[in-house]
C-alpha positions in Angstrom: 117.4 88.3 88.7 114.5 85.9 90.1 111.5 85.5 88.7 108.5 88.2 88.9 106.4 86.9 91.8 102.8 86.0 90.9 100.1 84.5 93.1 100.4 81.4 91.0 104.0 79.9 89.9 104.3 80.8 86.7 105.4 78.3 83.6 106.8 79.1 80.7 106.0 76.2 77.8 108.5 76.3 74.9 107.0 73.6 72.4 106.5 73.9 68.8 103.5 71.3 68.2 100.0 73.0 69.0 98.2 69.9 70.1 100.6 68.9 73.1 101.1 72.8 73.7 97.1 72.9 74.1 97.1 69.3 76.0 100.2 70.6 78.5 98.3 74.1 78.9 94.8 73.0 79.9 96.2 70.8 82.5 99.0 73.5 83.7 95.8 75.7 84.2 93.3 73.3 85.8 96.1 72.6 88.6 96.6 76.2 89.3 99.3 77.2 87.3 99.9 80.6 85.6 100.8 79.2 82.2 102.6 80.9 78.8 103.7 79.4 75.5 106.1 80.4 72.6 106.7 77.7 69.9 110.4 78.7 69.1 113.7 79.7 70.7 113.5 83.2 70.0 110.2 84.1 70.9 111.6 82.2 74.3 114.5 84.2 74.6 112.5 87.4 74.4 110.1 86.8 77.0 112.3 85.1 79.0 114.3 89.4 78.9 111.3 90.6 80.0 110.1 88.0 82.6 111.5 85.2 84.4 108.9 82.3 84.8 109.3 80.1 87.8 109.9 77.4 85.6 110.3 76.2 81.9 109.4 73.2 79.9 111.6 72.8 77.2 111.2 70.7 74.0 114.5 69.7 72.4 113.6 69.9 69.2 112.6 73.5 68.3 112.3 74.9 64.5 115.0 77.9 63.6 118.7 77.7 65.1 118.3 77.2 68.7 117.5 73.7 70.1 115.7 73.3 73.4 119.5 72.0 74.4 121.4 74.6 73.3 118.8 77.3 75.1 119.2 74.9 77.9 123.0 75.9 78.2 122.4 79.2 77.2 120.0 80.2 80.0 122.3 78.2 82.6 125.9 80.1 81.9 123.6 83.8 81.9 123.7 85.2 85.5 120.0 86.4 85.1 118.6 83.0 84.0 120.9 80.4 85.5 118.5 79.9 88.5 115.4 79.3 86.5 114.3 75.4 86.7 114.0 73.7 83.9 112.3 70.5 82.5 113.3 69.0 79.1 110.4 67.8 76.9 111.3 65.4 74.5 110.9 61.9 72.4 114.7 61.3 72.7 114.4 58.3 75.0 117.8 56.8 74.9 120.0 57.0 78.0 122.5 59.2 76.1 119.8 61.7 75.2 118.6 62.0 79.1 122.1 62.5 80.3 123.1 65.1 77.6 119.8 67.0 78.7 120.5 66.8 81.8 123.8 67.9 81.5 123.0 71.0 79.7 121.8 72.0 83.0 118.2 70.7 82.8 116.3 69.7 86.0 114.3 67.1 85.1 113.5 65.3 81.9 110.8 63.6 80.5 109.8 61.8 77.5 106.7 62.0 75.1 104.5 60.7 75.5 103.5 61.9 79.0 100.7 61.7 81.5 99.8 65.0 82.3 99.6 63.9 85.9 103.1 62.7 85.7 104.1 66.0 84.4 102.0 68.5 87.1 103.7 66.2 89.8 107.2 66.7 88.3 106.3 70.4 88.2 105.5 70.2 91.9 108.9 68.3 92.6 111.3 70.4 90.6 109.8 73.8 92.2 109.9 72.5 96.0 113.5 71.2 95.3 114.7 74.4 93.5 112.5 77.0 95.5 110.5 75.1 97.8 109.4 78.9 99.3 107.4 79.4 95.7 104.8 76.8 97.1 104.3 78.3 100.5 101.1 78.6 100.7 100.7 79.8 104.9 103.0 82.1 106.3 103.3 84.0 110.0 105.5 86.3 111.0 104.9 88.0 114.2 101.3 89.2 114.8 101.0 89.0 110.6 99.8 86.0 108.4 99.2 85.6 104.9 97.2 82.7 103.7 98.2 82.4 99.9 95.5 79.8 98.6 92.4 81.9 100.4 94.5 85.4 99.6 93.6 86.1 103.4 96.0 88.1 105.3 95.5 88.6 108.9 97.3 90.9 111.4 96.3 89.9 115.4 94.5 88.0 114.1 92.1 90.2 112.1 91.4 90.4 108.7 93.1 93.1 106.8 91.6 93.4 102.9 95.0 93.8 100.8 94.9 94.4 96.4 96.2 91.8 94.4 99.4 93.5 94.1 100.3 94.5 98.1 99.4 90.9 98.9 102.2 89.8 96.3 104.8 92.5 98.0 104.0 91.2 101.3 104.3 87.9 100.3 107.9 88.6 98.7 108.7 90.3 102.9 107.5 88.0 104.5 109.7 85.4 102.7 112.8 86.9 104.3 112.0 88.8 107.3 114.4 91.9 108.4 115.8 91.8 104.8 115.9 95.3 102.6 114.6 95.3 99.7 116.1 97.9 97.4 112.8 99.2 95.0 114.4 97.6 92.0 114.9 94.3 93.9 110.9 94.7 94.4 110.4 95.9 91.4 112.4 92.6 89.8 110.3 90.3 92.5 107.1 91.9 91.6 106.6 92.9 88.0 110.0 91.0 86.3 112.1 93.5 84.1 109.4 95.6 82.8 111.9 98.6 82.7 109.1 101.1 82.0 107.9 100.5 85.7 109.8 103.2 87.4 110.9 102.6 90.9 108.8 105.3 92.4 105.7 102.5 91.7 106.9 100.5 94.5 106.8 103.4 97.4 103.1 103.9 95.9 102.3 100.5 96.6 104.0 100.1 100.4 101.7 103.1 101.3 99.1 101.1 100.0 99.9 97.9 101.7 100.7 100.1 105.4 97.5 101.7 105.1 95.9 98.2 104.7 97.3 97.4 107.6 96.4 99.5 109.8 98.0 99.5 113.0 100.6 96.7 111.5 101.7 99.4 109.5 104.9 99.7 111.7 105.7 96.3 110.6 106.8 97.9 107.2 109.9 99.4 108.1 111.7 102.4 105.3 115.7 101.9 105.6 116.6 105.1 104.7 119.0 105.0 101.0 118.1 101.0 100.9 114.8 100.4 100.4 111.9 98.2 102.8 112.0 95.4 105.5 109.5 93.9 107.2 110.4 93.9 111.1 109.2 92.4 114.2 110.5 94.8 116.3 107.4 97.2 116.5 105.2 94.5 117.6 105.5 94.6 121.6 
């Protein structure tokens, strides 16, 4: 399970006190992050089933019986979550408290109060260090580029005008060239584990993204009872 691919790394904040919630989302969203909140551990949890964020911040202390610690642990020992950075938010300050959070498997951890600049660039560290593709922002492969921060994708050098969501499934091929994608490893990429997607969503959307293309189209190779690829070897 990874997390559902946006065009902006997506953060889950897990904090329980509105006015550093509000602080920590206006400046999540003024640097160009995709930002959600939930001020417990089981509201968390739940979101967390349906999509995987490309990072969490993590308060210690949450109201109700899960602690920021204990969903720490939690999410690293599931298969589905285990990958998922994590920062710990917290006014625990004493050596023991870092190494205990850190032990539960998070990241990073940082103490309140914080600068918000502090935090963005700890952000920006964690997510290059655990998935430093997430911030690629300029990729080529072949005769095909994709410009992430001007949503600009290119094929011989001309532009080709993609939606929102073929630009994010050929962002997710170009990552890994001549790898198959099975639908519902798209599907997981994509949209996260919205099960009420069916599977048939994602052939609609590589026709999309081949006729966008235009001649590149060939680039988009069906593996027959696997799934998609993107391939050079139609590019002579």
């Amino acid at each position: 399970m990874t997390a559902a691919l946006s065009l902006k790394p997506h953060i889950m904040v897990v904090e329980d006190q509105p006015d550093i919630t509000e602080l920590i989302l206006i400046n999540l969203r003024h640097n160009g992050f995709e930002v959600s909140a939930f001020a417990d551990g089981l509201e968390a949890q739940q979101a967390l089933d349906q999509r995987l964020p490309d990072l969490v911040l993590l308060d210690w202390m949450l109201p109700g019986h899960l602690s920021g610690l204990e969903l720490a642990r939690k999410w690293r020992a599931a298969p589905h979550t285990r990958e998922v950075p994590i920062i710990m938010l917290t006014a625990k300050s004493e050596e023991s408290d870092k190494l205990a959070g850190l032990n539960s498997g998070a990241d990073d951890y940082i103490t309140k109060p914080f600068s918000p600049r502090e935090l963005v660039a700890r952000i920006h560290a964690v997510l290059r260090r655990r998935a430093p593709e997430r911030l690629a922002d300029k990729m080529t492969v072949g005769p095909l580029s994709l410009d992430m921060e001007e949503l600009r994708v290119r094929y011989r050098n001309e532009e080709r005008k993609l939606g929102p969501t073929e630009i994010r499934l050929l962002y997710c091929l170009m990552k890994r060239p001549e790898r198959i994608y099975s639908r519902a490893q798209l599907l997981d990429e994509i949209w996260g584990r919205q099960t009420f997607i069916e599977e048939r969503t994602v052939d609609v959307h590589i026709k999309r993204l081949r006729e966008a293309l235009k001649e590149g189209s060939d680039m988009i190779e069906t593996v027959r009872g696997a799934g998609y690829r993107l391939t050079t070897k139609h590019c002579d």
